[in-house]
N, C-alpha and C positions, 0 to 999 in steps of 0.2 A: 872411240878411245880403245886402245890396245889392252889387252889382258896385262900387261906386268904395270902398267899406267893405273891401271884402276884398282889394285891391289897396295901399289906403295904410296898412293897420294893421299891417302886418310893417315896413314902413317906419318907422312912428313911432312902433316898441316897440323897435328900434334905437333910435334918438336917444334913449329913455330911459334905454336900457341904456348909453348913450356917457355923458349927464349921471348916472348914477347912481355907474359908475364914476372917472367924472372926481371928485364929489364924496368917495368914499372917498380918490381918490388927496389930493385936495389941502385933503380940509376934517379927515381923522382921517391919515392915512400920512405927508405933509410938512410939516407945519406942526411945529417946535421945542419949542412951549411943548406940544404936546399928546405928545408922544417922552419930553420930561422930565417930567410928570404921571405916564405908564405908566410911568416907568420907577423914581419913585419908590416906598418902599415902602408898601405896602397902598393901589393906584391902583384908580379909580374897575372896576367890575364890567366894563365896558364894552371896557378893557383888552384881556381874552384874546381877544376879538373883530377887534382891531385887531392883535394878534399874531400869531394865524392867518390875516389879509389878508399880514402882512406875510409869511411864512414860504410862503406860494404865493405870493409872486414871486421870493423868494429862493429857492425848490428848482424854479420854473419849471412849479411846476404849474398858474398859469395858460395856458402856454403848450405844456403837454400838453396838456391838456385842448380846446383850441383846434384842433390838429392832429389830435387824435382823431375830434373831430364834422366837421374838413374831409373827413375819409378817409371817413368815415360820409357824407357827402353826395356826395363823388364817386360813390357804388356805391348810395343808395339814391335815386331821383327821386322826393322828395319835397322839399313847402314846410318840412314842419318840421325835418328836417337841415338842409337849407338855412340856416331862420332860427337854428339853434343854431349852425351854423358864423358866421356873420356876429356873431353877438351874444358870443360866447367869442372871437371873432376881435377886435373892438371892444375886450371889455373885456380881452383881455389886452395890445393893442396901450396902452391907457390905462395899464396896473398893468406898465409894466418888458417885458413879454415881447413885445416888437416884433417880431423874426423872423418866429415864428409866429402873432401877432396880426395881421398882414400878410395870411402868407398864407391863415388861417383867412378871414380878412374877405374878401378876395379870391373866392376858391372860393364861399363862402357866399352874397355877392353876385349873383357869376353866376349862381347855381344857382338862386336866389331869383328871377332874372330869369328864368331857360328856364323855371321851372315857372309863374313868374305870365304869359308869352307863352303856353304849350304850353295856359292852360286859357282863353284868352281865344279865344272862337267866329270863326271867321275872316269878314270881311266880305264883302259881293261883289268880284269879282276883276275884275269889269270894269262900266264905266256903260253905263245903257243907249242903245245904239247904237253901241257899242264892239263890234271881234270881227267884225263882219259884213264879208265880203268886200263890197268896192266892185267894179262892172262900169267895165272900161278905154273911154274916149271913143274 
């Protein structure tokens, strides 16, 4: 996998995990006509899928689940805690659990940014003809 490949795809598997979330929250969880469908009797199969969305925000386990994998990324340096804390950070910040979707996102970010710095080769530190003591006139 190429260097600019593997720097922008953590990036922009968030942003999907933001749209994907966003769409539970606002295309199946708020929307009126789809609350009274489920909640009529014998509603479409699809239902108990949008009931256990709703039931992890109401008992906030999106937003354990968010603080678990931050705590997991503070203590493990790696990309992939990282990118889980930022992505449960995201979609619990989407789905109700702000607090912790906050700070989940937060941690996860930064952590995603020390390990994508700490693996990038460091360049030369000086041009050349830099460094070299001048002799005083």
């Amino acid at each position: 996998m190429n260097r600019m490949l593997r720097l922008v795809l953590p990036w922009f598997t968030l942003a999907l995990v933001a749209v994907a979330a966003a769409a539970l929250r606002y295309g199946m969880i708020e929307p009126p006509a789809v609350a009274n469908l489920c909640t009529a009797n014998g509603g479409p199969a699809w239902c108990a899928w949008r009931q256990w969305a709703v039931l992890g925000f109401l008992s906030y386990g999106y937003g354990y689940a968010a603080l678990t994998a931050a705590f997991i990324a503070l203590f493990w340096r790696h990309p992939l805690p990282a990118w889980l804390a930022a992505a449960l950070g995201v979609a619990a910040l989407v789905l109700y659990c702000f607090e912790a979707g906050a700070f989940a996102l937060l941690v996860g970010v930064l952590r995603l940014l020390r390990a994508q710095a700490d693996s990038l080769s460091p360049g030369p530190q000086h041009r050349p003809g830099e460094g070299e003591v001048q002799h005083q006139p």
